[in-house]
C-alpha positions as CSV (number, residue, x, y, z in Angstrom):
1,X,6.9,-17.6,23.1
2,X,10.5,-18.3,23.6
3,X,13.9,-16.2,21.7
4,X,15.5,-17.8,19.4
5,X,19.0,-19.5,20.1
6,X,20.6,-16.9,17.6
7,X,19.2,-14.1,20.2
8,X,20.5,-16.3,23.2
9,X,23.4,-16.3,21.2
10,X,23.8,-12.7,21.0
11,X,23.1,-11.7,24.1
12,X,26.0,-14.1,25.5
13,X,28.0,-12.6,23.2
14,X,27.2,-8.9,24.5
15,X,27.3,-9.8,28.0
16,X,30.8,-11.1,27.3
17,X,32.5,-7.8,25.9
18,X,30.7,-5.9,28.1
19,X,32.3,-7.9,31.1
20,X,35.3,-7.9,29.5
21,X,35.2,-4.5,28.5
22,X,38.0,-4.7,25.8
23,X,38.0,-6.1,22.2
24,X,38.2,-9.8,22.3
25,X,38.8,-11.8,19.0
26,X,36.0,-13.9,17.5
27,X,37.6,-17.5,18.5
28,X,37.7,-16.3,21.8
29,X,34.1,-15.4,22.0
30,X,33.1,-18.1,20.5
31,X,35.0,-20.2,23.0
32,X,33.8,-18.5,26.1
33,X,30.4,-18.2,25.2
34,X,30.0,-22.0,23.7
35,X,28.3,-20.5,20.7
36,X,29.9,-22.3,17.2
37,X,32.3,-19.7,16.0
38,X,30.6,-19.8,12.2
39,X,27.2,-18.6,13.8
40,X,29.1,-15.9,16.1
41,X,30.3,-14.6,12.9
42,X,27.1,-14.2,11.6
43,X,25.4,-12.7,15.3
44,X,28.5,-10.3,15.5
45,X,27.8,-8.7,11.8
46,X,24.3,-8.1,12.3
47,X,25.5,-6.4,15.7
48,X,27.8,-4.5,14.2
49,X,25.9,-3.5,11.2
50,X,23.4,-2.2,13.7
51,X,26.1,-0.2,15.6
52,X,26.2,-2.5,18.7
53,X,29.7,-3.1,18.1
54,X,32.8,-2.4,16.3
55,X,35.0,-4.5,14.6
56,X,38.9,-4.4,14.1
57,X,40.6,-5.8,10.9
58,X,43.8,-7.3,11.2
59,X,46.1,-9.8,13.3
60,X,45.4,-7.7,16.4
61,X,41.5,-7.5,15.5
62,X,38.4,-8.6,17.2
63,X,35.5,-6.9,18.6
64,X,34.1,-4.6,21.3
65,X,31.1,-2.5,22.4
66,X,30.4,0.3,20.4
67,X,29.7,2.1,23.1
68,X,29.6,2.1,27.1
69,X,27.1,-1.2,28.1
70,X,25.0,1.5,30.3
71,X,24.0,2.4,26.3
72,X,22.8,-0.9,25.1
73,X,19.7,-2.1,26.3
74,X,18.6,-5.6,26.1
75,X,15.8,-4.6,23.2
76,X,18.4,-3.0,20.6
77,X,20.5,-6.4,21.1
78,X,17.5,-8.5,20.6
79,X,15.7,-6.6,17.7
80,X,18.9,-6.6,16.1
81,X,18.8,-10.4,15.4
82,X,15.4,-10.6,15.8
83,X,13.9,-7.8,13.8
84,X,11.2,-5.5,15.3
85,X,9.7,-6.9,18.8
86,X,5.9,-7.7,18.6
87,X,3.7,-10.3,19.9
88,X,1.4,-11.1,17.2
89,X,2.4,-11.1,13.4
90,X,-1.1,-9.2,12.6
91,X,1.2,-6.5,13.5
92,X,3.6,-6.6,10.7
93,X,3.1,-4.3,7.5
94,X,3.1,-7.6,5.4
95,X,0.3,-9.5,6.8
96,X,-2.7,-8.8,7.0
97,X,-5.2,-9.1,10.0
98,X,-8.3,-7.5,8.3
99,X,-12.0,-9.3,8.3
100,X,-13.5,-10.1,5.4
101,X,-11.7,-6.7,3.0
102,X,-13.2,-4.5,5.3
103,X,-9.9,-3.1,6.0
104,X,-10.2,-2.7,10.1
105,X,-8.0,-4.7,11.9
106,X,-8.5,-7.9,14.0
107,X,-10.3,-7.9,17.3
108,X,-6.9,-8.5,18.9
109,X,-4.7,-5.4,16.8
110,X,-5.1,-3.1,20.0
111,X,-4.6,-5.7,22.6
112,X,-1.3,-7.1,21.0
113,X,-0.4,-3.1,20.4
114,X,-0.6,-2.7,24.0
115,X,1.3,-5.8,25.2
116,X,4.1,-4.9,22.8
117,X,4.7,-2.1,23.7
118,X,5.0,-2.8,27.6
119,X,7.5,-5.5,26.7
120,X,9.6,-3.0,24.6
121,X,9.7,-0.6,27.6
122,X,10.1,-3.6,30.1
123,X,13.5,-4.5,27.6
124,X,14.3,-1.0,27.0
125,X,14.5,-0.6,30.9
126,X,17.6,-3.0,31.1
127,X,21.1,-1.6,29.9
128,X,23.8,-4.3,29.2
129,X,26.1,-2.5,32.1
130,X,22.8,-2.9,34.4
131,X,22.3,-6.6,34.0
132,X,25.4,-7.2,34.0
133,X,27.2,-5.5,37.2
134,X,25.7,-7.8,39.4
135,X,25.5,-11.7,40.1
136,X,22.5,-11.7,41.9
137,X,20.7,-10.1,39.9
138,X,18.5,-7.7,41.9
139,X,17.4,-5.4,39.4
140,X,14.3,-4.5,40.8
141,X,12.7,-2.1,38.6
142,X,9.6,-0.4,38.0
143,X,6.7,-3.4,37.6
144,X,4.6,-0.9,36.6
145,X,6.3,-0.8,32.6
């Protein structure tokens, strides 16, 4: 399973205005984080319309965290491009993991239930401010999420 480059994307772009921690125009993120500035436009309205960030109309405009990076964890910014976290797609409302009409779920429902949720806690555990305070990156949490 790997993220998408749009998530990549986004979380760049979040780690940016959370180390710059000031509203930054959308040419310049798009220049610091090397992401094309047509598909930052799109990343930076789904983050906004999910109250990530704010955006600022005008000459002086840009963007900038909606509120303090200790706030945003690393699963709001991913299921904001991404949609809803889970491993298997027999866990989406739309699809249908039932045998034969019986109406019980797959073998695997539980399993994949279980596993999703530890990852959502593992990326709920990690703020933006967290992650991003320190180069080396010694963010030893609990192992047991």
């Amino acid at each position: 399973m790997v993220m998408t480059l749009e998530t990549d994307y986004a979380v760049r772009i979040m780690e940016l205005l959370t180390k710059t921690n000031r509203k930054v125009d959308a040419g310049s993120i798009s220049e610091s984080t090397h992401v094309p500035q047509r598909f930052a436009l799109k990343i930076l309205r789904k983050l906004v319309s999910d109250g990530l960030i704010v955006s600022f109309k005008g000459a002086h405009g840009g963007y900038a965290l909606a509120r303090p990076a200790d706030q945003i964890t690393l699963r709001e910014v991913l299921e904001s491009v991404e949609g809803p976290y889970m491993i298997s797609r027999c866990q989406q409302d739309e699809y249908c993991c039932a045998h034969s009409g019986s109406g019980t779920h797959c073998r695997f429902h539980k399993v994949y239930d279980e596993i999703t949720e530890m990852v959502r806690k593992k990326l709920d555990s990690y703020t933006f401010a967290q992650v991003c305070s320190s180069d080396d990156l010694s963010l030893e949490k609990d192992d047991n999420v």
